[in-house]
Backbone as CSV, one residue per row, in Angstrom:
resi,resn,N_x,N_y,N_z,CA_x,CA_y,CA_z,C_x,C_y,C_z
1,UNK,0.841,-1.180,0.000,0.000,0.000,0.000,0.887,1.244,0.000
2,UNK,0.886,2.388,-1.230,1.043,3.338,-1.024,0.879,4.583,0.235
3,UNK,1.567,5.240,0.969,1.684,5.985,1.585,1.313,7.317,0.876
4,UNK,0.258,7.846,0.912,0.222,9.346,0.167,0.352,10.645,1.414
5,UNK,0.686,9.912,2.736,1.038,11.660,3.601,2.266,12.122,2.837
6,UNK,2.145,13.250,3.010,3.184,14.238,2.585,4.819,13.623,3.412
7,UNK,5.441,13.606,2.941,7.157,13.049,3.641,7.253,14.042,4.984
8,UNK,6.902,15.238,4.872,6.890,16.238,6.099,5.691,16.975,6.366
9,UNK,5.450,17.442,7.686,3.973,18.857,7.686,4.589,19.798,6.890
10,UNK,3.784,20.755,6.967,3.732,21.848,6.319,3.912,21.746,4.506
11,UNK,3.211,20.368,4.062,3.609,20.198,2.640,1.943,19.441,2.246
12,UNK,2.212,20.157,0.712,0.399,19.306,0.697,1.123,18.588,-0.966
13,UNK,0.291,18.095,-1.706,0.278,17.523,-2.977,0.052,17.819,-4.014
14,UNK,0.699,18.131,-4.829,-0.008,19.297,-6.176,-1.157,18.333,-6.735
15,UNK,-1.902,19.083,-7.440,-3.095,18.625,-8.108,-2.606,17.987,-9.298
16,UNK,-1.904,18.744,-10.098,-1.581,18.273,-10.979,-0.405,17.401,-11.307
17,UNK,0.721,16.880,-10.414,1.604,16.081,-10.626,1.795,15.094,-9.743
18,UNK,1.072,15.217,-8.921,0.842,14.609,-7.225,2.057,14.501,-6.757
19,UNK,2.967,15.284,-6.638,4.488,15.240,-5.962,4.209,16.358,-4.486
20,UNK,4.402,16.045,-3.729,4.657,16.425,-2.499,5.374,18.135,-2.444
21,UNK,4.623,18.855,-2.150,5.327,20.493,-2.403,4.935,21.174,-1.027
22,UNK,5.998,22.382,-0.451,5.622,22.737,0.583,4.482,23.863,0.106
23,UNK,2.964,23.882,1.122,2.187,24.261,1.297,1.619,25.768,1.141
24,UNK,3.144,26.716,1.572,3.364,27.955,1.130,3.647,28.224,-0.832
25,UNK,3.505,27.241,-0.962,4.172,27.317,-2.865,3.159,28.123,-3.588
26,UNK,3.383,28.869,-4.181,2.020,29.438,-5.092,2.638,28.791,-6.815
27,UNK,3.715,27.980,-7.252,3.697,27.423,-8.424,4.348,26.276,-7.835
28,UNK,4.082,25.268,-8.438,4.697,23.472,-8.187,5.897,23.805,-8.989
29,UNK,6.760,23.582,-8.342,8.576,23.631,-8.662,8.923,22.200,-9.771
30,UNK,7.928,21.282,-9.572,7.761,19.621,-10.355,7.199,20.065,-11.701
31,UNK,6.232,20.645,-11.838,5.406,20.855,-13.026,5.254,22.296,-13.543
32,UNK,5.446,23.361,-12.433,4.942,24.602,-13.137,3.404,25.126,-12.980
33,UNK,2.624,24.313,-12.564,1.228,24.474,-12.286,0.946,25.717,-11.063
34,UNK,0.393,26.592,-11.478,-0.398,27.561,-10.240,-1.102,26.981,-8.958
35,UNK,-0.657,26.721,-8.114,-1.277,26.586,-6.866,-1.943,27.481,-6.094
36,UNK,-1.967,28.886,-5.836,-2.664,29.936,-5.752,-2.474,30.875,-5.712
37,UNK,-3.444,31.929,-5.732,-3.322,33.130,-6.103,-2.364,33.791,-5.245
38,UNK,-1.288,35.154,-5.775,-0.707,35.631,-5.328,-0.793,37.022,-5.703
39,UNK,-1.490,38.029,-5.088,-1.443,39.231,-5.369,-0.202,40.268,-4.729
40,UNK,0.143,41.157,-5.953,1.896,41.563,-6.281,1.697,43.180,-6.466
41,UNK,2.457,43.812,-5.815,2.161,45.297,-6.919,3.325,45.273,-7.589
42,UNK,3.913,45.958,-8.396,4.223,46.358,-9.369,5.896,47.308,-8.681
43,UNK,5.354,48.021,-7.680,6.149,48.918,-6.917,6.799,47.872,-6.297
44,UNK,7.231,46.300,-6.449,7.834,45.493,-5.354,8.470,44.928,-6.635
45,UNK,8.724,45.442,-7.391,9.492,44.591,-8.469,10.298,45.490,-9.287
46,UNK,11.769,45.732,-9.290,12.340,46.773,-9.789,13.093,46.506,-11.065
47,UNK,12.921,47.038,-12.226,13.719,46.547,-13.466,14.664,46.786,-13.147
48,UNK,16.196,45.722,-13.410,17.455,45.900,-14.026,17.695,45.915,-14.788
49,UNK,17.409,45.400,-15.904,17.918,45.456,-17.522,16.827,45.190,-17.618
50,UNK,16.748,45.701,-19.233,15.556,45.703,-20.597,16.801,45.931,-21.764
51,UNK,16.382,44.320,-22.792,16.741,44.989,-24.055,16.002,44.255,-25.005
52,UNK,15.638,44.846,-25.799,14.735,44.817,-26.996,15.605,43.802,-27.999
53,UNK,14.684,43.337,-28.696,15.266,42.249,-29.699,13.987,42.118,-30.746
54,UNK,14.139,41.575,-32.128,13.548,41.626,-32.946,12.048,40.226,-33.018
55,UNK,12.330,39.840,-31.751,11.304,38.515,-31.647,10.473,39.120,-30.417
56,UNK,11.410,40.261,-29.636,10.872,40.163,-28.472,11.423,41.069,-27.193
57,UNK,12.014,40.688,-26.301,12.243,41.421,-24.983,12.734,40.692,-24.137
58,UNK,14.162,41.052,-23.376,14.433,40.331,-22.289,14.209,41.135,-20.789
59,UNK,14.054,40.846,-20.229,14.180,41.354,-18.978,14.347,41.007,-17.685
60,UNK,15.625,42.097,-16.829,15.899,41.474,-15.822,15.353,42.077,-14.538
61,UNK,14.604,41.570,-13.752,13.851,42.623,-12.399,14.456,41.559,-11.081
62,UNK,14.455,42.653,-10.003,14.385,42.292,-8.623,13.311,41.643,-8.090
63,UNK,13.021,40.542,-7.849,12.191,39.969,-7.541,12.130,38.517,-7.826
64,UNK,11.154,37.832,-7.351,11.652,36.321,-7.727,10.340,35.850,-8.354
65,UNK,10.763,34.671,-9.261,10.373,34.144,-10.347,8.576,33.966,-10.225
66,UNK,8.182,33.382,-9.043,6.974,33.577,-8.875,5.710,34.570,-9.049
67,UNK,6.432,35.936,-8.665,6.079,37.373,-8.611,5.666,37.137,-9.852
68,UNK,6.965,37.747,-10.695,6.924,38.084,-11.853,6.287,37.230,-12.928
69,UNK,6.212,36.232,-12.460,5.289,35.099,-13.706,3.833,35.604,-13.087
70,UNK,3.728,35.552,-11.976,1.757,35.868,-11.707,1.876,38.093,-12.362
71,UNK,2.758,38.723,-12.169,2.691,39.977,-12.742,2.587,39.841,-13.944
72,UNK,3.183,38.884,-14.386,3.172,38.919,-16.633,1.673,38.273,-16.968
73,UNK,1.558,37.094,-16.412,0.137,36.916,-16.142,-1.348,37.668,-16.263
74,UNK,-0.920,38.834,-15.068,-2.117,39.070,-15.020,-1.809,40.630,-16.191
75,UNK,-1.039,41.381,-15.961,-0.653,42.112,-17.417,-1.783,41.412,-18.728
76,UNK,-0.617,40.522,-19.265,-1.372,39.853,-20.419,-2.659,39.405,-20.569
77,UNK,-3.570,39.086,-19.117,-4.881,39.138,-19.118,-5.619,40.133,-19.268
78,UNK,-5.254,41.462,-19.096,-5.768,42.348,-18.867,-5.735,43.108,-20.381
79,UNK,-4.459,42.600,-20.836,-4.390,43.013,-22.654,-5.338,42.113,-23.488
80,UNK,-6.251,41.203,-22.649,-6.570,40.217,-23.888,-6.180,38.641,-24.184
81,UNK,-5.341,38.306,-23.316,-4.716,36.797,-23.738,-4.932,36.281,-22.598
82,UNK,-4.903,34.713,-23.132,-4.468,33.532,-22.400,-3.696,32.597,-22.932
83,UNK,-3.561,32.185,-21.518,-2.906,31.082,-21.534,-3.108,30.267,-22.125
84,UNK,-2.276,29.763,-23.028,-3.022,28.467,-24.085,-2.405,27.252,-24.083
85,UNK,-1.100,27.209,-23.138,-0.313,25.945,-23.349,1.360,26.468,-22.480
86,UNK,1.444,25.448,-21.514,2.530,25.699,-20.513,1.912,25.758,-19.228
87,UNK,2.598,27.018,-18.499,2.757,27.248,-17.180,2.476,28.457,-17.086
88,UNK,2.405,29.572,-16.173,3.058,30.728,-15.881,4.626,31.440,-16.034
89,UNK,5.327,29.967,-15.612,6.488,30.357,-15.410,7.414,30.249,-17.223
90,UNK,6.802,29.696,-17.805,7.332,28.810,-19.079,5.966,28.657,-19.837
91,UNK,5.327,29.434,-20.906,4.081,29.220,-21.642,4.111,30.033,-22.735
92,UNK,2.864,29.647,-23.653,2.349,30.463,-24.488,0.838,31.511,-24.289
93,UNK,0.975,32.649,-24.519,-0.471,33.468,-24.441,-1.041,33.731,-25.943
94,UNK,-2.410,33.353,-25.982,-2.917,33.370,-27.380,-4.103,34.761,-27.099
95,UNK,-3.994,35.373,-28.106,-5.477,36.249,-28.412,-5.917,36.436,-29.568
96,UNK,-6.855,36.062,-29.782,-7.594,35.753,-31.124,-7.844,34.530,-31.551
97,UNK,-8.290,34.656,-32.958,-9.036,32.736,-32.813,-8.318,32.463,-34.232
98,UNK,-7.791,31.204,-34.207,-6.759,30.569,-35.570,-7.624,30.565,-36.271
99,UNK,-9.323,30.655,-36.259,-9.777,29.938,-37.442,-10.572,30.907,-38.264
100,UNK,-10.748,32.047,-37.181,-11.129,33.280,-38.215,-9.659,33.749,-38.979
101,UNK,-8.869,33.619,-38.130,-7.455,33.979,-39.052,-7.018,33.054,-40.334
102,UNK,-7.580,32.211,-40.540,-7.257,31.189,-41.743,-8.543,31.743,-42.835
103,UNK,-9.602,32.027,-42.269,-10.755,32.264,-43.470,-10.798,33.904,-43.337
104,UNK,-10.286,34.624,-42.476,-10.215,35.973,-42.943,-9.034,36.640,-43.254
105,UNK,-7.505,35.621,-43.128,-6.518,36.654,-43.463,-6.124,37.423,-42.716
106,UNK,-5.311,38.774,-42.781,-5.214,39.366,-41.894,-6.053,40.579,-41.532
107,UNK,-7.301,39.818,-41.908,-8.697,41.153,-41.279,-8.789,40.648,-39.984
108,UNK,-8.489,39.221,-39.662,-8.894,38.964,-38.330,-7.473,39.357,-37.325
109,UNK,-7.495,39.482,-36.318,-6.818,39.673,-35.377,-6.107,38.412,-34.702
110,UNK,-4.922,38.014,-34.841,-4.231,36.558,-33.915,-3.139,36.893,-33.343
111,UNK,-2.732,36.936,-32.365,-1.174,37.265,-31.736,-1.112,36.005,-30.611
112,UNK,0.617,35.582,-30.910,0.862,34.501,-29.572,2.342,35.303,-29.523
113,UNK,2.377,35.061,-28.027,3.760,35.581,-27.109,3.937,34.350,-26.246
114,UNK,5.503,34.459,-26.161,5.744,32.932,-25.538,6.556,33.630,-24.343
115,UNK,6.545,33.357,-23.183,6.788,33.914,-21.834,7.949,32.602,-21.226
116,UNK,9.090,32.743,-21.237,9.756,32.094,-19.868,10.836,32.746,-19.100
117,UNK,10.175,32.044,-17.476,10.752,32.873,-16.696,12.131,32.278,-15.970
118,UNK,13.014,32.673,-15.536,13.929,31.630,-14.486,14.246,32.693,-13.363
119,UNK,14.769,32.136,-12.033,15.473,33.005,-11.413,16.969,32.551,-11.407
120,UNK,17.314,33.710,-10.296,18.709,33.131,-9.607,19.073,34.573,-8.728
121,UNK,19.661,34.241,-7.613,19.980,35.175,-6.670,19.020,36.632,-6.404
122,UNK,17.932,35.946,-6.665,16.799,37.553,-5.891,16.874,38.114,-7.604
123,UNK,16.899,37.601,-8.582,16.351,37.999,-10.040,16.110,37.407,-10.813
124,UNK,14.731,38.485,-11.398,14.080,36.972,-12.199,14.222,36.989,-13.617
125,UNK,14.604,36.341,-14.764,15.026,37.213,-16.062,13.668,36.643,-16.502
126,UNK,13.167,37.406,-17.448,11.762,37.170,-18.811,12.135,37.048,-19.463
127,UNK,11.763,36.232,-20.300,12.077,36.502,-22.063,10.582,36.517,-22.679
128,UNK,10.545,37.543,-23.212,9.408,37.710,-23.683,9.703,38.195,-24.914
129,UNK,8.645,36.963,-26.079,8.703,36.537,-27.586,7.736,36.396,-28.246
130,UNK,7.968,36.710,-29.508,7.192,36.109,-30.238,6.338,34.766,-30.449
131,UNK,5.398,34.349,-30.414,4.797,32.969,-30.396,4.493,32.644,-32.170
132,UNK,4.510,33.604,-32.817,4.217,33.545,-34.338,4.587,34.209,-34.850
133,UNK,5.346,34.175,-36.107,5.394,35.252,-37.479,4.714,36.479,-37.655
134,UNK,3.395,35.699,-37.922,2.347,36.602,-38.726,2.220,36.522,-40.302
135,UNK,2.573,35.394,-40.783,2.823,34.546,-42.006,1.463,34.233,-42.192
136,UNK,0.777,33.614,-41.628,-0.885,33.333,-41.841,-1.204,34.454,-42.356
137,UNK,-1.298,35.728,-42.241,-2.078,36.865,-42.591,-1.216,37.526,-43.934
138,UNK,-0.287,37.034,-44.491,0.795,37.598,-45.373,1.323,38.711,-44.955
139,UNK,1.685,39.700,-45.879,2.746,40.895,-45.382,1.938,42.135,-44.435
140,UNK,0.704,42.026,-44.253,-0.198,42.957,-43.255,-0.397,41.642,-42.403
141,UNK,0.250,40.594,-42.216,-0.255,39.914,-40.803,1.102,39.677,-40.402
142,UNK,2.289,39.947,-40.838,3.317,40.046,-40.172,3.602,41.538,-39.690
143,UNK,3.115,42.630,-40.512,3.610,43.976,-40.044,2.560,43.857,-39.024
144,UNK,1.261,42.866,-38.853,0.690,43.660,-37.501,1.077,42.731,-36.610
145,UNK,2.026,41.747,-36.613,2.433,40.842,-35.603,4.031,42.113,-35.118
146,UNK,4.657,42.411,-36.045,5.665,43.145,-35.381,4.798,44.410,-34.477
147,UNK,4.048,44.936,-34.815,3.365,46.010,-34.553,3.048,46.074,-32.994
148,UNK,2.320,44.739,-33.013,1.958,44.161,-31.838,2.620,44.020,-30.569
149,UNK,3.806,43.729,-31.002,5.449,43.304,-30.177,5.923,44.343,-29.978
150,UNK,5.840,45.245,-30.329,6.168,46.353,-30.083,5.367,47.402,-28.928
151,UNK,4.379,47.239,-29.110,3.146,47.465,-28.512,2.977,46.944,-26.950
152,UNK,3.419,45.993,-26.822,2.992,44.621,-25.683,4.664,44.914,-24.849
153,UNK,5.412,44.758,-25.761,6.940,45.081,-25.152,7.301,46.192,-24.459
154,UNK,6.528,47.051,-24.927,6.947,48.602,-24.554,5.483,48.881,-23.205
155,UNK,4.562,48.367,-23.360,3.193,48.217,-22.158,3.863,47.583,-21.240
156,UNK,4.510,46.481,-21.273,4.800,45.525,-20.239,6.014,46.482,-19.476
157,UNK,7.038,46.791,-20.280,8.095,47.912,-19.927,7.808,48.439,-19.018
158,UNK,6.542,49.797,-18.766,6.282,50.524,-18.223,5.543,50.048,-16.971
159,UNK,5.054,48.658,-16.393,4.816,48.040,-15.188,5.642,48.128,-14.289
160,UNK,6.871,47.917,-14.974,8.345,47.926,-13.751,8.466,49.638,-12.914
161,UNK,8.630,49.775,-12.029,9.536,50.715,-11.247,11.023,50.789,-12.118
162,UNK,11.541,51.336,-12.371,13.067,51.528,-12.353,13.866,51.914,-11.539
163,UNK,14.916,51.330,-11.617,16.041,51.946,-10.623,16.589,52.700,-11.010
């Protein structure tokens, strides 16, 4: 017979990987899965580096990896997307629907950004990318996929405090 108590107190079981995690966790360290809500301001997370790149955005802030994946999170919800595949910490955000974008071209609206996060020593780096071309829509569904990135890169920018 399996034993399913936790190896120690203060530890419960993720839902989704059933591995044993301490209880305070708001993401499973095993899988990446959200365990609960964590509300963050914005003023507790200080940019160190930002540099722009042609797919996307890196960025380095004070704060640790958790924060900043539930801050990009809820950002990108608030622009319109979800989550469509991954984690918080490591995923893709979709807005718009593939299938009006295949029968309308680029009249319809589709953008994906691919989000991963890591830490190390009290910082958390982003990379924040492109999830698509903009090849489906031809040369007006790639200029509005750069458009977009530009748009989302430079919004997200302005969340951070600076030092």
């Amino acid at each position: 017979m399996n034993d399913v108590t936790p190896k120690s107190s203060g530890q419960i079981f993720c839902p989704s990987c059933a591995k044993p995690v301490n209880q305070e966790a708001v993401i499973c360290p095993n899988c990446g899965v959200q365990l609960k809500e964590l509300k963050v301001s914005s003023g507790s997370m200080e940019l160190q580096s930002f540099d722009k790149n042609s797919t996307g955005a890196h960025f380095m802030v004070k704060t640790d990896g958790n924060t900043l994946a539930q801050h990009v999170r809820d950002f990108l919800k608030s622009e319109g997307y979800e989550l469509e595949n991954g984690s918080i910490l490591k995923g893709g955000y979709t807005k718009g629907n593939l299938g009006k974008r295949v029968m309308l071209g680029p009249l319809a609206n589709l953008y994906k950004f691919n989000v991963e996060i890591t830490e190390k020593d009290g910082i958390a780096n982003l990379i924040f990318s492109k999830g698509m071309s903009g090849f489906s829509g031809g040369l007006i569904g790639v200029s509005k996929m750069n458009k977009e990135t530009e748009r989302m890169r430079m919004k997200l920018y302005n969340t951070f405090s600076k030092k």
